[in-house]
N, C-alpha and C positions, 0 to 999 in steps of 0.2 A: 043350869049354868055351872061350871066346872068352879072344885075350890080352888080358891087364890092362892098360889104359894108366895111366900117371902120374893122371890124375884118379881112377881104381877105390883105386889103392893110398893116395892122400891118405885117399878114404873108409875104405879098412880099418884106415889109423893113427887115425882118429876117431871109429871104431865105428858107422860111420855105415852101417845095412842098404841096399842098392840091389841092382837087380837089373841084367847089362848084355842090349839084344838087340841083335845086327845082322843089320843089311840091305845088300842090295846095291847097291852106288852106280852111280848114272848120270851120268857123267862131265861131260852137258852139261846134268842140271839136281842141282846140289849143294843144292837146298832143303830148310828142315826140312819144309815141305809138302811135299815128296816122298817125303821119309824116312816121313811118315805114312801113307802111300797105299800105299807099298811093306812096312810092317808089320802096315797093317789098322788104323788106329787114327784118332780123329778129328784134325785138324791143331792144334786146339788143346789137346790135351795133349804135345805135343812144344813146347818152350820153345827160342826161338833164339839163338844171344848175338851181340849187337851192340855193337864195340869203336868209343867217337866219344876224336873230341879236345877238348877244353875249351881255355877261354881260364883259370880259375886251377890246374885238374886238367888234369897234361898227358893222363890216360887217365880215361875213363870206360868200364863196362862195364853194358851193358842188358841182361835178359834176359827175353825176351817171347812170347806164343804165337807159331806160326809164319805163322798166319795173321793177324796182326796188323799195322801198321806204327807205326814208334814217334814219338812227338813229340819233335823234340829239345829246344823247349820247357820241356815236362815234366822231360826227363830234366835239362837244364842244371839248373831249378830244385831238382829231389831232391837235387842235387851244389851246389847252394850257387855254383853258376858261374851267369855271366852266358849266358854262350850254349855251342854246342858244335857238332860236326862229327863225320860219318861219316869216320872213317880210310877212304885208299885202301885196297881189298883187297890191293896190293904190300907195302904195310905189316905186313899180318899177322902175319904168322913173326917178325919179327924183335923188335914191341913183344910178342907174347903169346906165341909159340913153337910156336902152331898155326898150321895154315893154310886156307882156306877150307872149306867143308864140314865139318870136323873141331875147332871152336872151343869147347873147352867153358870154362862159368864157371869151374872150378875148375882149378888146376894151371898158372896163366901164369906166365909167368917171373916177373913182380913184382906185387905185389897192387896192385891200383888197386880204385880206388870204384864197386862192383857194386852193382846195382841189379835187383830182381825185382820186377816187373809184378803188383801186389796181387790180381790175377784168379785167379794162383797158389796162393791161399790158398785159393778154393773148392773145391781140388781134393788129393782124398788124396793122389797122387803126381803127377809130370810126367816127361817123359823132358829127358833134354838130351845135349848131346852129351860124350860119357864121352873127347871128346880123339883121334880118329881118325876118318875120312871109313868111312861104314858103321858106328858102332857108337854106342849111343844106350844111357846109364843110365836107370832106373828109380827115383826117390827123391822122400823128402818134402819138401816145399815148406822147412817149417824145417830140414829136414837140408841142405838145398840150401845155404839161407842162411846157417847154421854152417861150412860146407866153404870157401864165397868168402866168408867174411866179409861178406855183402849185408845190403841193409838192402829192405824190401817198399817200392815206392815206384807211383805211378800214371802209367806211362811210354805206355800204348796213345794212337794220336792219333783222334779221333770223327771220322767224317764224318757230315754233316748231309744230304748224298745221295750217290744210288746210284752208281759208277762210272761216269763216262761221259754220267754224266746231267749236263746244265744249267741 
């Protein structure tokens, strides 16, 4: 049985069912798209959390497939801010208390304005990451959003063509 990190045990004070699985981490790619590949699952039912800065939220948090990229955009406007910014990865530990690979929605040091990717809602569960580099929860989209406090918001950014194309 895998150890419980701080996010499993938020969910058990909540009653919130989840399932956790871990995989094995690859040191030099910490991706949630990895994490899929490496449990057999398609990429976008693993949800990735992405911590920006805001101009009137000092913290925004997104959480989005992993094969996704997010608009900041979007996300500014879900947050009622004007614009916003990718925190540097140095940053991490010390605003959320995780650190790269291992960033889950739930369980940061201070609640900030989480936000979930409304694609989330097509889907009976999503994994995210349960707060530990290799181990990934299992839960429902609205239990997701009852655990961080999120609100479901439309953060994916369109492209209009294919990568690389001009």
């Amino acid at each position: 049985m895998p150890h419980k990190t701080n996010a499993a045990r938020i969910l058990d004070q909540l009653k919130i069912p989840y399932q956790l699985q871990e995989f094995n981490v690859d040191p030099e790619d910490l991706s949630a798209a990895h994490a899929a590949t490496s449990i057999g699952i398609p990429a976008d039912k693993i949800y990735k959390t992405i911590v920006m800065r805001g101009k009137v939220n000092p913290y925004l948090v997104a959480v989005l497939p992993s094969n996704a990229h997010i608009d900041l955009k979007k996300a500014a406007k879900a947050a009622g801010d004007k614009n916003c910014e990718l925190i540097h990865v140095k940053e991490l530990p010390q605003v959320t208390g995780y650190i790269r690979g291992g960033c889950s929605p739930v369980g940061m040091k201070k609640n900030f304005s989480t936000f979930i990717d409304i694609t989330a809602n097509e889907k009976d569960q999503i994994y995210v990451s349960a707060g530990k580099r290799g181990m990934l929860m299992l839960v429902k989209p609205d239990d997701l959003a009852r655990a961080a406090n999120a609100v479901f918001a439309d953060l994916q950014a369109e492209f209009s063509e294919e990568p690389g194309e001009k």
